[in-house]
N, C-alpha and C positions, 0 to 999 in steps of 0.2 A: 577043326579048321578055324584060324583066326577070325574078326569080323573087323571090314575097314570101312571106316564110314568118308564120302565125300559131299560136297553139294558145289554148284558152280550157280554163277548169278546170270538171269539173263536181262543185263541191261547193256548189251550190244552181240554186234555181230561176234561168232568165234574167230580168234584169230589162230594163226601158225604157232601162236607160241602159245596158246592154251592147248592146241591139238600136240604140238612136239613136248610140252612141259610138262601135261596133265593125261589126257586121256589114251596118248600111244600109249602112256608107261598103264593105265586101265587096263586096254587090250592086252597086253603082256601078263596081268598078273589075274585075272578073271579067274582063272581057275585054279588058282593058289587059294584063295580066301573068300569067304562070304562078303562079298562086295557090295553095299548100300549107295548109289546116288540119288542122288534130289537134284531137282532142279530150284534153286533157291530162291523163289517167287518172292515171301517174306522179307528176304533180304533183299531186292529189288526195290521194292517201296522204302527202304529207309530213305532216299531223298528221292524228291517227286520222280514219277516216270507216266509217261501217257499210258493210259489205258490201253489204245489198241498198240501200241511199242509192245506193251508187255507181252501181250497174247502172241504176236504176232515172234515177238526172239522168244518165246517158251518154246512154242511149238518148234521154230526151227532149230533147238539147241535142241531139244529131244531128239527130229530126224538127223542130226549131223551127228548124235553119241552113236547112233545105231550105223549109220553110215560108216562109221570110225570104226567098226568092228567090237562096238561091245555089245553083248549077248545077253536078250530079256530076258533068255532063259534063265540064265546062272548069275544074272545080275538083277538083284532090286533098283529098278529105276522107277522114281515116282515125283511128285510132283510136292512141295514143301507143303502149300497152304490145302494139300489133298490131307495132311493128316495134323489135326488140329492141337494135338498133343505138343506138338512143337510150339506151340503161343503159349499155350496155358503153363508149360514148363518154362519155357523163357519166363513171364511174370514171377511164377517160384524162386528161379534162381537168380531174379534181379531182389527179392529180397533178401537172399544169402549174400551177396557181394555188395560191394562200398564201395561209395561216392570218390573216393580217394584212389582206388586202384583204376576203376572206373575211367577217369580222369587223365590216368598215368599211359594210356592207350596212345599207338602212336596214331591211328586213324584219324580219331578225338581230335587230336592236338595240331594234327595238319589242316583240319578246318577250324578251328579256333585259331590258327593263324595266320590261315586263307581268308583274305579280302575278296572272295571272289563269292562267297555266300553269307551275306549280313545277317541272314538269322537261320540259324544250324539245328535242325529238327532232331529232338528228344533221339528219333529212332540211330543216330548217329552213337550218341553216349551211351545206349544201352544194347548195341549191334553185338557189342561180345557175351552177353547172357543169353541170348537168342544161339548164338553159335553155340555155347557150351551146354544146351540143352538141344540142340541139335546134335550133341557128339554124345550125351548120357542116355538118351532116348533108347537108344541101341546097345548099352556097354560095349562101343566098339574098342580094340583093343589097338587102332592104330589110326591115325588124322594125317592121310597125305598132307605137308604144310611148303608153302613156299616162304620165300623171307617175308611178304609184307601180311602175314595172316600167322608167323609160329608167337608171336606176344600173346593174341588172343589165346587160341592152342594150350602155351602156358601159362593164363589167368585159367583156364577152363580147370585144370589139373589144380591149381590151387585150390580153387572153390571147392572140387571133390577133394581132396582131403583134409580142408577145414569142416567141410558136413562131415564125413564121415567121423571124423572125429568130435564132430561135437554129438551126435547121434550113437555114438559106438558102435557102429556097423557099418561094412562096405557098401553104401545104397548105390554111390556114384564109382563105378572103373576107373581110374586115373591112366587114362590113355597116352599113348606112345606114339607122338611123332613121326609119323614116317617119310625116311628120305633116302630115294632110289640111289645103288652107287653109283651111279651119272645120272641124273636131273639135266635133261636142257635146257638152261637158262637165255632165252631169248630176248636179244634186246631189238630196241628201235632198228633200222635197216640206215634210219635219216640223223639219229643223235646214238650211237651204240653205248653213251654212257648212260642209259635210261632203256627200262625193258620194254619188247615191244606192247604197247596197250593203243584200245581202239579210242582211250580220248588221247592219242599221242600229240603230242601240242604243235609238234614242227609239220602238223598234215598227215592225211591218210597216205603218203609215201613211203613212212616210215611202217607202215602194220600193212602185212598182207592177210587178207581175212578168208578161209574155207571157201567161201561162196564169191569171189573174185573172179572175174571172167581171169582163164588159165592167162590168155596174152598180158591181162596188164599185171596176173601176178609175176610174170617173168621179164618184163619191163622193169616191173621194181627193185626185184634183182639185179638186173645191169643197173639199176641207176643209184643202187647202196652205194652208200659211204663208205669209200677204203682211206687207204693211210700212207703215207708219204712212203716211198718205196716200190718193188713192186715182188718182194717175197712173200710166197703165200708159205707163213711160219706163226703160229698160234701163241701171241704175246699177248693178252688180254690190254697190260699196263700203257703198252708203245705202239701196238697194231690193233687198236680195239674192233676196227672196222674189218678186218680179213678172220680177224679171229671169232667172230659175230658169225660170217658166212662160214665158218670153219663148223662153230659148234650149232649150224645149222644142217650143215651136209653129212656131220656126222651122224646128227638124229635120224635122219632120212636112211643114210644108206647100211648104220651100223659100223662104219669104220672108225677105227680109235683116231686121233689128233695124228699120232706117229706115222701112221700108213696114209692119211690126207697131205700130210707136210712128202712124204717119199710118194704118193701118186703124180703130185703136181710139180715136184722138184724143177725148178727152172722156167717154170710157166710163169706166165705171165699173168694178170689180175683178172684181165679180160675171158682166157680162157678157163680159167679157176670158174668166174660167172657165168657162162654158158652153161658148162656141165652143171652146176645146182640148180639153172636154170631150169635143165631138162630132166635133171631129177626131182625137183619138184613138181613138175608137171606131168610126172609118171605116177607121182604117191595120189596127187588130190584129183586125177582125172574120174579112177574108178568111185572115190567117194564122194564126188560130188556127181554122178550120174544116179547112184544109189539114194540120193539125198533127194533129189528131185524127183523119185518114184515114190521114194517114202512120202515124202511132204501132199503128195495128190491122195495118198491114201489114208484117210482121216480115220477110218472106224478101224483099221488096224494099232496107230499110234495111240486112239481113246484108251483101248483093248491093253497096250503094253500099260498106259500109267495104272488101268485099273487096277490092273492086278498087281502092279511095283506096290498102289497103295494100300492094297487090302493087306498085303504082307507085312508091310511098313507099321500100319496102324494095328495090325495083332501085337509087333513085340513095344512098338510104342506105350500101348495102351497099359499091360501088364508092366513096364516100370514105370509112367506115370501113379498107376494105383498103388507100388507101391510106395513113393513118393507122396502123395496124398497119405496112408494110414498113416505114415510114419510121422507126418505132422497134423496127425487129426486131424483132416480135410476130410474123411469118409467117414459116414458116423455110423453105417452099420456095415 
């Protein structure tokens, strides 16, 4: 069985379009593959974040993965900075990669030309050696990617077979991309030419988040952005706004684009939004009940990272070590 490594960061609330983009397609494929998440603490700190923030979206992104229907059992879930391999391997492999590719990131390069943070923390320019020592740790043979993370993804795949070729041996897998044959890609609800994210700029109208009391997430649904017309017909280019609620009601309900445009044939925009409405409020009701019993129960959630980490830091540890002899870092 393949091994797929993910990690999600908790520096906000989950939204609809991390649960429709990332972790439905998780529950779906659990038991296909040796499945690894983290919850990517580490990468949290790359620019400041409060202390009790952090604790406080850790914990709740662990009870909402399990709420979501993925399984401790058959799933490694564990916690980034629970397995320390991960730092000590980032430092490594920020020795193997250059200043210049480094550079060439498009993350990088969007706060090097954002006026919005005058002085741009180290842990910014060296975020992608952390990630690809997060994906070697494991020889996973495949990196759920979305567009704003597959550059990293492909620097991590360079580095591994610049090492392994400078080494003459496979130390690092050159992992595989993976991309579901429909990914939902979810935009804004309030600007659809932008996905939806929890710093969305035009306001929280535009992101419905997991933990939203149900009414105003179905508020915010009436109150998306449609588009001149009132055909509910999935043009991305010219309906960006119906076709946004389109490849939202498809994730939910599993129906292709073809059978939504023939369900709704002649309706109107209004009633297109009710029904998503109340199919929305059918998917997130049982998981945010489960959310909220999870979250009171502390010594169970300790219990699932403990054991995500003991698991994590066995095969972590065994390619760290051998990454260490291979550069003389272990001297006996």
């Amino acid at each position: 069985m393949k091994l797929m490594l993910s990690g999600i960061k908790p520096t906000g609330r989950m939204t609809l379009g991390n649960y429709l983009g990332a972790i439905k397609e998780w529950v779906k494929i659990q038991n296909d593959y040796h499945l690894y998440i983290f919850i990517a603490n580490l990468h949290a700190i790359t620019l400041p974040i409060d202390r009790e923030e952090l604790i406080k979206n850790s914990k709740e992104m662990l009870a909402l993965l399990l709420a979501c229907g993925i399984d401790h059992q058959k799933v490694t879930i564990f916690l980034q900075s629970d397995v320390p391999m991960h730092a000590e391997l980032g430092y490594i492999i920020s020795t193997e990669s250059y200043i210049g590719e480094l550079s060439r990131m498009h993350q990088y390069k969007d706060y090097i030309n954002s006026k919005k943070i005058q002085n741009i923390p180290t842990g910014i320019f060296i975020y992608p050696t952390l990630m690809a020592a997060d994906i070697f740790l494991y020889d996973a043979d495949y990196v759920p990617v979305g567009a704003d993370q597959k550059q990293h993804v492909e620097l991590a795949r360079d580095i591994a077979i610049r090492v392994n070729n400078r080494y003459g041996k496979e130390i690092f897998k050159v992992s595989a991309p993976y991309i579901p044959k429909y990914s939902a890609r979810i935009m804004s609800l309030s600007n659809p030419d932008k996905k939806m994210s929890k710093s969305d700029e035009m306001g929280e109208k535009g992101c419905i988040y997991l933990t939203d009391d149900l009414k105003l997430s179905s508020k915010k649904i009436m109150q998306a952005v449609t588009d001149l017309g009132s055909e509910i017909k999935y043009d991305i280019e010219n309906k960006p706004g119906i076709s946004n609620l389109m490849a939202i009601y498809s994730a939910l309900t599993g129906l292709s684009i073809n059978e939504i445009e023939n369900k709704f044939n002649g309706q109107l925009y209004g009633t297109f939004k009710k029904e998503l409405a109340s199919v929305l409020v059918n998917e997130l009701t049982p998981i945010q009940e489960k959310f909220q019993t999870l979250l009171k129960d502390d010594k169970f959630l300790k219990e699932v990272l403990s054991n995500g980490a003991l698991k994590a830091q066995k095969k972590a540890k065994e390619k760290l070590d051998e990454v260490k002899t291979l550069l003389g870092l272990n001297l006996f």
